[in-house]
C-alpha positions as CSV (number, residue, x, y, z in Angstrom):
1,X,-42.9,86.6,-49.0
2,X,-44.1,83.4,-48.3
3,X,-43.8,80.8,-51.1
4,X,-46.9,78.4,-52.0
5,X,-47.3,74.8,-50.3
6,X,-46.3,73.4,-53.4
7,X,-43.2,75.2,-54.2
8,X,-42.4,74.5,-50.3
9,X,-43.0,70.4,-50.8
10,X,-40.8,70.8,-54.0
11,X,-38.0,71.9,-51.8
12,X,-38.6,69.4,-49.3
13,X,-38.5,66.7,-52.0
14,X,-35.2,68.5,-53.4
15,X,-33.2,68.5,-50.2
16,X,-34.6,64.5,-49.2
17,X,-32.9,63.8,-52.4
18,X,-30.1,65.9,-51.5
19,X,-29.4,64.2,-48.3
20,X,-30.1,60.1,-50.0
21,X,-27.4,61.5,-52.5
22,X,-24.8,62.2,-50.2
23,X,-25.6,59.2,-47.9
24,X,-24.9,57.1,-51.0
25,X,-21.8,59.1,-51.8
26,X,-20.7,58.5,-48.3
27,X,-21.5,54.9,-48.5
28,X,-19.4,54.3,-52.0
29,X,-16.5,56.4,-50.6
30,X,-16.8,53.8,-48.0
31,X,-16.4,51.2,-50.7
32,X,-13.8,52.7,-52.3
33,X,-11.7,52.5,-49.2
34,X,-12.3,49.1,-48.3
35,X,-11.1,47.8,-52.0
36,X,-8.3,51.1,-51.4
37,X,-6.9,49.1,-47.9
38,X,-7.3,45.7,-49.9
39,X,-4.7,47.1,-52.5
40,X,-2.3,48.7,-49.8
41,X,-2.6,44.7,-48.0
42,X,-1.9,43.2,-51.5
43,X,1.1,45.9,-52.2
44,X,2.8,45.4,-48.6
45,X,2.7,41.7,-49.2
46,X,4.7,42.0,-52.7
47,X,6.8,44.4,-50.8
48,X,7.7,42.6,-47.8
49,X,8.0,39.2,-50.3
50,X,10.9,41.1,-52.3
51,X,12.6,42.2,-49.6
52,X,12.9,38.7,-48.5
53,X,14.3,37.5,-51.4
54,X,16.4,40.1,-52.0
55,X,17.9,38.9,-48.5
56,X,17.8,35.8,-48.8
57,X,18.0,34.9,-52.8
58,X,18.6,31.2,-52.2
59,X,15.8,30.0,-50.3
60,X,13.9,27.2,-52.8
61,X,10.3,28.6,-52.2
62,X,8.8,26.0,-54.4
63,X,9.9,22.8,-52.7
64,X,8.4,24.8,-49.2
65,X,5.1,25.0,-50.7
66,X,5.0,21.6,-52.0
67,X,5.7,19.9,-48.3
68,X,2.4,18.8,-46.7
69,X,1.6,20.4,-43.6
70,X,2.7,17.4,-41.1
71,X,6.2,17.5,-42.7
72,X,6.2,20.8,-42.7
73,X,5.5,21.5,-39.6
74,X,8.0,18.7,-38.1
75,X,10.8,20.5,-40.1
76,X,9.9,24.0,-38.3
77,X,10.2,22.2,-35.6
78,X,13.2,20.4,-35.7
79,X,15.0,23.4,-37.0
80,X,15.5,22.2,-40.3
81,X,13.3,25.2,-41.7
82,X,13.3,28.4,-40.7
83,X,10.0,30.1,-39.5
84,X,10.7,33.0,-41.9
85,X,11.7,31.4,-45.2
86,X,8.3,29.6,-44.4
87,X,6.1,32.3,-43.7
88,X,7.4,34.6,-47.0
89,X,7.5,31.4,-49.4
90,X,3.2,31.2,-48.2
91,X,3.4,35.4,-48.3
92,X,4.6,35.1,-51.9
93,X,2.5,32.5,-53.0
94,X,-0.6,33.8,-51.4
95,X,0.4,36.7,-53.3
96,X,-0.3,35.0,-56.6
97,X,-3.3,33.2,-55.6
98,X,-5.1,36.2,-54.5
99,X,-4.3,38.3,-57.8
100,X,-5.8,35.0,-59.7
101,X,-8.9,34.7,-58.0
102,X,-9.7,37.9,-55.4
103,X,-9.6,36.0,-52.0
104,X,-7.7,38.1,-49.9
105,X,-9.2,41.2,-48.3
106,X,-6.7,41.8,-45.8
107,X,-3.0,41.0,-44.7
108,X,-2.2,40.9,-41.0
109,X,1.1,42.7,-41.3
110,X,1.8,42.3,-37.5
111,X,2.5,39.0,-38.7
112,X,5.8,39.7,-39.9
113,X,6.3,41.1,-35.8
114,X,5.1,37.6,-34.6
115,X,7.7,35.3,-36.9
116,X,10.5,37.2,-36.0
117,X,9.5,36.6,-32.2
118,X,8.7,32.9,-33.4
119,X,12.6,31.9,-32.5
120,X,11.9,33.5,-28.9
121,X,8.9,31.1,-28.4
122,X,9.7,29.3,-24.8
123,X,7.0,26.4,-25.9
124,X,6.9,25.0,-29.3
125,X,3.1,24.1,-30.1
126,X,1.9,21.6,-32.6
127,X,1.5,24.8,-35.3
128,X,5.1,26.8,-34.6
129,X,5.9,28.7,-37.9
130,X,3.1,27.8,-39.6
131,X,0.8,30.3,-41.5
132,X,-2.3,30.3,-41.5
133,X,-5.2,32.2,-42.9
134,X,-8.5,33.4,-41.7
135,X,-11.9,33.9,-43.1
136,X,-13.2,37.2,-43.0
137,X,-15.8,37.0,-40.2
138,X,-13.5,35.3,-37.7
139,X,-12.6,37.8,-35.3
140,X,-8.7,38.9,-35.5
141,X,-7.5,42.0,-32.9
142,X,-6.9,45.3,-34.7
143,X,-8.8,44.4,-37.7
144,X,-12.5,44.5,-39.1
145,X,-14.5,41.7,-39.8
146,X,-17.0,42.9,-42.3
147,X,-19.3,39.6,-43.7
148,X,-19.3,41.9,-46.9
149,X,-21.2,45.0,-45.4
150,X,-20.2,48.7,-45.4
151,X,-21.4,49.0,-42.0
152,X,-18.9,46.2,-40.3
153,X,-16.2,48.7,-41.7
154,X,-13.5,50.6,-39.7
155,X,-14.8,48.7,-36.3
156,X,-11.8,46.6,-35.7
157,X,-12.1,43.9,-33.5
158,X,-10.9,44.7,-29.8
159,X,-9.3,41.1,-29.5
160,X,-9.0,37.8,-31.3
161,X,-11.3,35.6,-31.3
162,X,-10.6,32.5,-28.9
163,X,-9.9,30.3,-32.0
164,X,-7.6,32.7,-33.2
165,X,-5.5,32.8,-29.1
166,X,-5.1,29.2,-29.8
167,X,-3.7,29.1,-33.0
168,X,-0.9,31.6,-31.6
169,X,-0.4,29.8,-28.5
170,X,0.0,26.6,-30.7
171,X,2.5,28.5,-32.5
172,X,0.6,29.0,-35.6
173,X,1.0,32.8,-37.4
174,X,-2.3,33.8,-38.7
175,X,-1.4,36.2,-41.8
176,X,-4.6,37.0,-43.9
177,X,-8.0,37.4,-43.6
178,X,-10.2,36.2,-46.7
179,X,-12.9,37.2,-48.4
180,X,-16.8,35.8,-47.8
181,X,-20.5,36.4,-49.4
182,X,-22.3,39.4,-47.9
183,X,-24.3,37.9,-44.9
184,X,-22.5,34.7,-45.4
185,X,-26.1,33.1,-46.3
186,X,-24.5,32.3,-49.7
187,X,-22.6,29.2,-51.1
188,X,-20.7,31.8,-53.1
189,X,-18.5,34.1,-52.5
190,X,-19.2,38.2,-53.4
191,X,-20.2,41.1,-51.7
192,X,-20.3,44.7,-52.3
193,X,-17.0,45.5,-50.7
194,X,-14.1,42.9,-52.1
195,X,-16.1,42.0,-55.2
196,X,-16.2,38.4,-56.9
197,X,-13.8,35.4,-55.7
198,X,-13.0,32.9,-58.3
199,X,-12.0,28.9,-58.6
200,X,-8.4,28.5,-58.6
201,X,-9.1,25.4,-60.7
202,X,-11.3,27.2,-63.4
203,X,-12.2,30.5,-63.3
204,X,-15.4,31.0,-64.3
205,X,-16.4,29.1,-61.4
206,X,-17.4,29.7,-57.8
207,X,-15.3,28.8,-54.9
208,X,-18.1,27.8,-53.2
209,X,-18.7,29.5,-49.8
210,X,-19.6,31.3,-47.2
211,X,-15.7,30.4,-46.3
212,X,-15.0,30.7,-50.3
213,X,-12.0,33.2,-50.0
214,X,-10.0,30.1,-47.4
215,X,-11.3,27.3,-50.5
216,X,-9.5,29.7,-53.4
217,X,-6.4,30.5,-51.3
218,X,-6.1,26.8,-49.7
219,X,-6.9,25.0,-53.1
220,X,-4.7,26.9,-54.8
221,X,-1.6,26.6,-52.4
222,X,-2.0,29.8,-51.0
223,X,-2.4,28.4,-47.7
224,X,-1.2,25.5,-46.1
225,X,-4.6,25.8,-43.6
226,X,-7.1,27.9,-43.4
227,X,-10.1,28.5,-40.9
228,X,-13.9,29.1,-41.3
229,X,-17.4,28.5,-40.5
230,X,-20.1,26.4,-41.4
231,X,-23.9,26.6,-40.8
232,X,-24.9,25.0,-44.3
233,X,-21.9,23.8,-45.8
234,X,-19.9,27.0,-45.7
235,X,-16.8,24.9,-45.3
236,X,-17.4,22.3,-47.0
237,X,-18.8,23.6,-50.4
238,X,-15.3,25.9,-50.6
239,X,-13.3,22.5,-49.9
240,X,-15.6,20.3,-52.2
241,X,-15.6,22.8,-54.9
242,X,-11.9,23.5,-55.2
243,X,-10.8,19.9,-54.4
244,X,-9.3,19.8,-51.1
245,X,-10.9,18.6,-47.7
246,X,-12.6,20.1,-44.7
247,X,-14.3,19.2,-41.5
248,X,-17.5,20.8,-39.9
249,X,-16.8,19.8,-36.5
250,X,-20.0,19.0,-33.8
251,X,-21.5,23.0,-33.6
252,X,-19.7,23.3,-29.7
253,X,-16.9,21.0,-30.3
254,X,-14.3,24.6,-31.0
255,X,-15.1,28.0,-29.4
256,X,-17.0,30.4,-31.9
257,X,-16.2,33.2,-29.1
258,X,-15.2,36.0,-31.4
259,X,-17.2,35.2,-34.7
260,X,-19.6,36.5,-36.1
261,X,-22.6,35.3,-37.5
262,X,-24.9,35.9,-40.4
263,X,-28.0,35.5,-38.4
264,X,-27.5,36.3,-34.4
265,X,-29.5,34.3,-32.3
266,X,-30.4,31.9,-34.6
267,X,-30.2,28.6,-32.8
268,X,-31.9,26.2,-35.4
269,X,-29.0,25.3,-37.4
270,X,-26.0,24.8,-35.6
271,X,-22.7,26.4,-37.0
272,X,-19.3,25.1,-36.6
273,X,-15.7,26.6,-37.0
274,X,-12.9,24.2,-38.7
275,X,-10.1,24.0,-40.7
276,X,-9.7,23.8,-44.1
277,X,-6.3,22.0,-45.9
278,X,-5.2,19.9,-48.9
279,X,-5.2,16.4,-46.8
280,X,-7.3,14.9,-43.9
281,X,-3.7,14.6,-41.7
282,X,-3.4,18.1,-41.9
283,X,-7.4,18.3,-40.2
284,X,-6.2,16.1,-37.5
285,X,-3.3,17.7,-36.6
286,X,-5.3,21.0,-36.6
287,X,-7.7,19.6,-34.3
288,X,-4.9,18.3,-32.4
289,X,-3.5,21.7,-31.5
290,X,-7.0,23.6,-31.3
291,X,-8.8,20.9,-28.3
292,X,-6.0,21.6,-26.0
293,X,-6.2,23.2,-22.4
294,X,-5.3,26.7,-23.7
295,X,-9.0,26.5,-25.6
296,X,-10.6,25.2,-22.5
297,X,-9.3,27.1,-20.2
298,X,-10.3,30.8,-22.8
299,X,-14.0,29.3,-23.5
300,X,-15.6,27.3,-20.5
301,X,-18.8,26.6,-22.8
302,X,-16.0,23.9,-24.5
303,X,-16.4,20.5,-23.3
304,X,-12.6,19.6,-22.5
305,X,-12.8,16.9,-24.4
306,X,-8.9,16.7,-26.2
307,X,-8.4,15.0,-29.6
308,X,-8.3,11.0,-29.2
309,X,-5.8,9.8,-30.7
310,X,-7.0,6.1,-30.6
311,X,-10.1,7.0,-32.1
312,X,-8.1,8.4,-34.9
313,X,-5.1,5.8,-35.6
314,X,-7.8,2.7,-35.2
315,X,-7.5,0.4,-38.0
316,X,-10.8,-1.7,-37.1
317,X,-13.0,-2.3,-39.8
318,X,-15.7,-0.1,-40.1
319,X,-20.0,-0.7,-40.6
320,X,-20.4,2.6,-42.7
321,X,-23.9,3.4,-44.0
322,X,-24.5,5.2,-47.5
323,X,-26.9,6.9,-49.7
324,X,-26.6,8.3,-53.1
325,X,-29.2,10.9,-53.5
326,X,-31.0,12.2,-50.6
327,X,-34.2,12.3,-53.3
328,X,-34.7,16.4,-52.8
329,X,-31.5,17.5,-54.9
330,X,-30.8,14.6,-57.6
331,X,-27.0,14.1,-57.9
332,X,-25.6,15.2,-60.8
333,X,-23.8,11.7,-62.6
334,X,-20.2,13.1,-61.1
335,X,-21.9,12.8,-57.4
336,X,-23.2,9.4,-57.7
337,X,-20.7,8.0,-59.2
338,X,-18.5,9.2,-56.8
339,X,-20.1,7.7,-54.2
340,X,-20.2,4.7,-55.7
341,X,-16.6,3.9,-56.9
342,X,-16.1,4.7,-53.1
343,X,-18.6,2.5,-51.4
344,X,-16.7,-0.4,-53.6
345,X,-13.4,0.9,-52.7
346,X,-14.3,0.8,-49.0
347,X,-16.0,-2.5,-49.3
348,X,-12.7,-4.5,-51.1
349,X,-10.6,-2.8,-48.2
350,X,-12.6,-4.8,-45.8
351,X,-15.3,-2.4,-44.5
352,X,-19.2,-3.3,-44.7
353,X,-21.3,-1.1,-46.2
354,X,-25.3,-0.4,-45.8
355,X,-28.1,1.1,-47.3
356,X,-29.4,3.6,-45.2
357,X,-32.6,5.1,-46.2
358,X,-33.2,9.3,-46.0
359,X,-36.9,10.4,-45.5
360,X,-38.7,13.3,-44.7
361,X,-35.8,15.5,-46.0
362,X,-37.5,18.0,-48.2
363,X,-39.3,19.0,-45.2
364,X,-36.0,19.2,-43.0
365,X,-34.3,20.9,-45.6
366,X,-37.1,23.8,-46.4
367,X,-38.9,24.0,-43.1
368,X,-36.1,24.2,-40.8
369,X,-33.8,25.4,-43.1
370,X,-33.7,27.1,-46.5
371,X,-37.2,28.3,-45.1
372,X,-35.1,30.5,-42.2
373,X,-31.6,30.9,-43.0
374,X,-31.5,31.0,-46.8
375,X,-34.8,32.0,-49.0
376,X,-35.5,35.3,-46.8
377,X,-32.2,35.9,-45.3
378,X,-32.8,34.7,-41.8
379,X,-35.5,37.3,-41.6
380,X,-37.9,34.9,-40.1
381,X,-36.1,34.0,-37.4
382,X,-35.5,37.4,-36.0
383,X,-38.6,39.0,-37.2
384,X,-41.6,36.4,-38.5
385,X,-41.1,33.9,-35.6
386,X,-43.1,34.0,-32.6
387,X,-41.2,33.0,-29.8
388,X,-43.8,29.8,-29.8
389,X,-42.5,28.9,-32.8
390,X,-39.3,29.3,-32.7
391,X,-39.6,27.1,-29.7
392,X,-41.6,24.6,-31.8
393,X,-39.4,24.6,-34.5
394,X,-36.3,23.5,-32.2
395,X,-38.5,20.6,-30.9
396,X,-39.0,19.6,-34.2
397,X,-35.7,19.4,-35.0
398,X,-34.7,17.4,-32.1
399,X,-37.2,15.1,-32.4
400,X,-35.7,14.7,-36.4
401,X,-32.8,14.5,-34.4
402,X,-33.9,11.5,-32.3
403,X,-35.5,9.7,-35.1
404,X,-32.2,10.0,-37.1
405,X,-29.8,8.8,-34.8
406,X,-32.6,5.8,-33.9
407,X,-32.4,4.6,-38.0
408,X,-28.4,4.8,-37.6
409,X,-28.2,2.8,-34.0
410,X,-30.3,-0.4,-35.8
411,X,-28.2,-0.5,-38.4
412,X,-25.6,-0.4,-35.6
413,X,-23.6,2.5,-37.8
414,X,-19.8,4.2,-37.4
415,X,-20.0,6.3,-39.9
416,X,-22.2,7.4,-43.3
417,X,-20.9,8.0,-46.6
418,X,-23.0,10.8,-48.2
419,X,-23.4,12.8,-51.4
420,X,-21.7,16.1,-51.6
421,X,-22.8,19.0,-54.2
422,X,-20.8,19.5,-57.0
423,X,-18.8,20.0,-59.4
424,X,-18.4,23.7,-58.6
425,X,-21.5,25.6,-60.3
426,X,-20.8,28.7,-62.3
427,X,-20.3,32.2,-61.0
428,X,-23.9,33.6,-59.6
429,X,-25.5,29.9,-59.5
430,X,-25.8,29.7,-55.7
431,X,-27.3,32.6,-55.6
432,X,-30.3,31.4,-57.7
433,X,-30.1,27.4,-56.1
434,X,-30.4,28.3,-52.4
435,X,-32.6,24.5,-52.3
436,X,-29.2,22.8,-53.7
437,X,-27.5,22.8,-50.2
438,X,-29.9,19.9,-48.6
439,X,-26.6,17.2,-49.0
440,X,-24.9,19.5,-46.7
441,X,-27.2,21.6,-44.5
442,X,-28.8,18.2,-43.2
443,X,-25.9,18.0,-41.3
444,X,-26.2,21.6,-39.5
445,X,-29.7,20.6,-38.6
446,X,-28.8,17.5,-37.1
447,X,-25.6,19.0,-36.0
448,X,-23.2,15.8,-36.6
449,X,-19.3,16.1,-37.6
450,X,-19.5,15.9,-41.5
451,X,-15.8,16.2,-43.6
452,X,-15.3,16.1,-47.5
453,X,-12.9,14.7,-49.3
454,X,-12.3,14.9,-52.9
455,X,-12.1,11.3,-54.7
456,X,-12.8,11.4,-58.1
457,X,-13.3,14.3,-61.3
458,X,-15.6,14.8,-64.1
459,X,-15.5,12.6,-67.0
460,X,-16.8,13.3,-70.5
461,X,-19.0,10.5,-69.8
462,X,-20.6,11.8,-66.3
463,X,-20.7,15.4,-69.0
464,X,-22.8,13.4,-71.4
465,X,-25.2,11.5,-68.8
466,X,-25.6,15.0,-67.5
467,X,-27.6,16.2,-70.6
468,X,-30.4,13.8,-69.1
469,X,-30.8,15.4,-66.4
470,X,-33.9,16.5,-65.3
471,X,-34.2,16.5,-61.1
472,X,-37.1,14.9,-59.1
473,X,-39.4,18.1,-59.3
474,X,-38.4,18.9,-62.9
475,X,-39.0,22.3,-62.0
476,X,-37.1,25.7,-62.6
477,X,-34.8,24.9,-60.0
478,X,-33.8,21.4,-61.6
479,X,-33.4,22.9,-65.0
480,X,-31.1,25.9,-63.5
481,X,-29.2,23.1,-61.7
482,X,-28.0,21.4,-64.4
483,X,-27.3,24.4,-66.7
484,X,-24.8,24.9,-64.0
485,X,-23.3,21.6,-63.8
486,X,-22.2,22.0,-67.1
487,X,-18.5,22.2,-68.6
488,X,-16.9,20.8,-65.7
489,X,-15.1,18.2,-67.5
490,X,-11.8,18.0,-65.3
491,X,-13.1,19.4,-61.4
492,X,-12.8,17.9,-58.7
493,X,-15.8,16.1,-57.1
494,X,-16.0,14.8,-53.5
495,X,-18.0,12.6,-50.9
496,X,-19.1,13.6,-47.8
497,X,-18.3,11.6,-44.5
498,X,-20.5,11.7,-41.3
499,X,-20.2,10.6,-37.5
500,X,-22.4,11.1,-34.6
501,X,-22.1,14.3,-32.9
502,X,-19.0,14.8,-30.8
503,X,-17.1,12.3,-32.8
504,X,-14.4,13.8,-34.6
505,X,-11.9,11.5,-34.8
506,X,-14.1,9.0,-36.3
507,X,-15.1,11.5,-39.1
508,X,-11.2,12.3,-39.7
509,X,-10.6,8.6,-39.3
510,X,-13.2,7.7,-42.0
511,X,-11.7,10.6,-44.2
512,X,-8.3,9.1,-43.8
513,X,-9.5,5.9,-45.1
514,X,-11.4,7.4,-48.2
515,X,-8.6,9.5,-48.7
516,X,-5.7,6.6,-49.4
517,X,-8.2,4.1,-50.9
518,X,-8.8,7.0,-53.4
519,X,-5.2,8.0,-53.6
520,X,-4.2,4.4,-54.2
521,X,-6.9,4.5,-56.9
522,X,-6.4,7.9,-58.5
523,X,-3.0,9.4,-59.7
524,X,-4.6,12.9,-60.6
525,X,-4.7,13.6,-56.8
């Protein structure tokens, strides 16, 4: 008997239903997996941290910790500290940090393989012994990197990625991989996988991202250095926000053979890969180990262009220009008066300081930018854009580009001191201030070497000035902004600090010099 057309549809309606129902099933056991392998990582590590100390209960894994990376990493090398009492003291204490804030989605467990064969190393690189952790969407052999989606999982990576070979030439023993926003088109730091990642500092905060799981594990000890990405302040949002110091790097200055990126293809905004660590010597000697031969010889796109060491060490004064508000995002009163206290620190220590004036940036920031990497996802470059656009779009850029580096030749520049965002906004803020990243994302466009480094931290009075907030647009946007500057009393803020593209060692250079005439000033750092 032959049922009626209705009765037919109604089945056909039943089993579609049927089959989204067990597609979402699959996709959640999926989920459950994922935050299933996350445990196992976080359980091995406790494990393989006890037997340690059970071997070895008189190994001081607090004064470890507490040596900066340069010392540290001359003691590994001298002998003086074993390569395995310093990889489990950062095992241990990772350990912690992760349960605190959710950073961690994965530990590297062949990493307990490569410090025993550490001792058996024929070459001692700049890095021997020293741990280091790896955002999420950095490519490591053997394991996934998901950018927060159910369909990067269980498609492990066939090798590392070039920046990863280095590091393990250099000696260095890459140990966990951390946890990033879905898409990594976020200044956050959740996805649908791994879940939330929190502030070490204060926990109701964001990390700041996309490379948000290396801030929380570096800012919180976890990590002596970490590596990420940046293609609109992904690295230096996390460092700003949980008050150490990064560098974007010059977008082909390190190979970014074996990352992956929110957006393929998408040329407009150049992305960088760099380090992430407590100090700016700890940058440098990153840097130092990564622009060697063994990355120039992996990636031939690298210009072979090794760290300069005179560059760095110079002591010359330098003619730094400044701004404090690029007049798209106003500053909250923590920003400009950071920039401020340093511009006078900079200019008593000798340096000469000049106004340099921003323009045009709202357009740069939402045409070029937010308009194509943040507000739709990136959608528009791979799917609104006519090719004639696209190609239109670059050109505009570059000639932004020209005109930019023009302004800073006649003022005969080194370096600019710059705004950075912060303090770190509440939990699920970035999600709703995309516009908030024009301090950092200018500096993707232009594609120029741009560091932070944390100099100051919110005072009851920046707290109070903030109630008169009210942005240049006085829009939704402004009011949302300040709502999430709020209750910061006590977090860090930083500055930003820019060279011209391909200069490196002038932006760590300037860092250094912000960084001592703020230590000299500040205790709390």
């Amino acid at each position: 008997m032959r049922l009626p057309l209705p009765a037919l549809l109604g089945g056909s309606a039943l089993l579609l239903l049927l089959l989204r129902w067990r597609r979402r099933r699959a996709l959640w056991r999926k989920v459950a997996e994922a935050q299933e392998r996350q445990e196992r990582s976080l359980v091995r590590m406790e494990a393989a941290v006890q037997r340690f100390r059970e071997q070895h209960p008189s190994v001081n894994v607090a004064s470890i910790v507490s040596l900066p990376l340069p010392e540290l990493s001359k003691k590994l090398r001298d002998g003086s500290l074993p390569p395995d009492h310093v990889f489990y003291a950062y095992v241990g204490k990772a350990l912690q940090i992760a349960t605190e804030t959710n950073c961690i989605t994965e530990y590297l467990q062949e990493s307990e393989t490569q410090v025993r064969k550490a001792k058996l190393m024929e070459k001692q690189g700049l890095l021997y012994g020293v741990p280091v952790s790896i955002k999420d969407s950095i490519d490591c052999q053997g394991h996934d990197s998901t950018l927060g989606f159910i369909k990067n999982l269980n498609k492990p990576a066939a090798e590392d990625s070039v920046v990863v070979q280095v590091l393990k030439k250099q000696g260095a023993i890459p140990f966990v991989k951390t946890n990033v926003p879905q898409s990594l088109i976020s200044y956050d730091c959740k996805n649908l996988l791994f879940g939330q990642t929190r502030n070490p500092l204060l926990y109701t905060r964001t990390p700041g991202g996309s490379s948000g799981g290396e801030g929380a594990l570096v800012g919180g000890g976890g990590s002596i250095l970490g590596i990420g990405t940046d293609v609109g302040g992904s690295l230096r949002f996390p460092a700003a926000f949980c008050g150490i110091c990064a560098i974007k790097p010059t977008g082909k200055r390190l190979s970014k053979r074996g990352i992956m990126s929110g957006v393929v293809g998408q040329k407009a905004v150049a992305a960088g890969v760099g380090p992430l660590a407590k100090d700016v010597e700890s940058l440098a000697l990153c840097l130092r180990a990564l622009l060697s031969e063994d990355m120039f010889s992996l990636d031939s796109t690298v210009p072979p262009l090794p760290f300069n060491e005179e560059v760095y060490s110079s002591t010359n004064p330098l003619r730094i220009g400044y701004y404090e508000t690029d007049f798209f995002t106003m500053p909250s009163p923590a920003m400009r008066r950071a920039v401020r206290e340093t511009k006078q620190l900079l200019e008593e220590a000798g340096h000469t300081l000049v106004p340099f004036e921003l323009t045009n940036v709202d357009h740069v920031i939402f045409n070029y930018c937010v308009r194509g990497m943040f507000a739709d996802g990136g959608s528009s470059f791979v799917k609104k854009f006519t090719v004639d656009e696209v190609w239109s779009l670059h050109n505009e850029i570059e000639d932004f580009c020209h005109q930019f580096i023009a302004q800073w030749k006649k003022l005969n520049l080194d370096v600019m001191l710059c705004p950075m965002l912060g303090p770190a906004l509440g939990i699920g803020y970035p999600a709703k201030l995309s516009v908030a990243v024009s301090y950092t994302m200018l500096y993707n466009a232009l594609d120029f070497p741009a560091g932070v480094v944390p100099v100051t931290l919110v005072t009851d009075e920046d707290e109070e000035q903030l109630k008169g907030y009210k942005g240049y647009y006085q829009d939704w946007w402004d009011r949302t902004l300040a709502k999430a500057f709020r209750g910061s009393v006590g977090m860090p803020v930083a500055v930003q600090c820019v060279a011209l593209p391909w200069q490196e060692e002038l932006c760590l250079r300037f860092m250094k010099e912000v960084e001592t005439l703020s230590l000299k000033k500040n205790s709390f750092f």
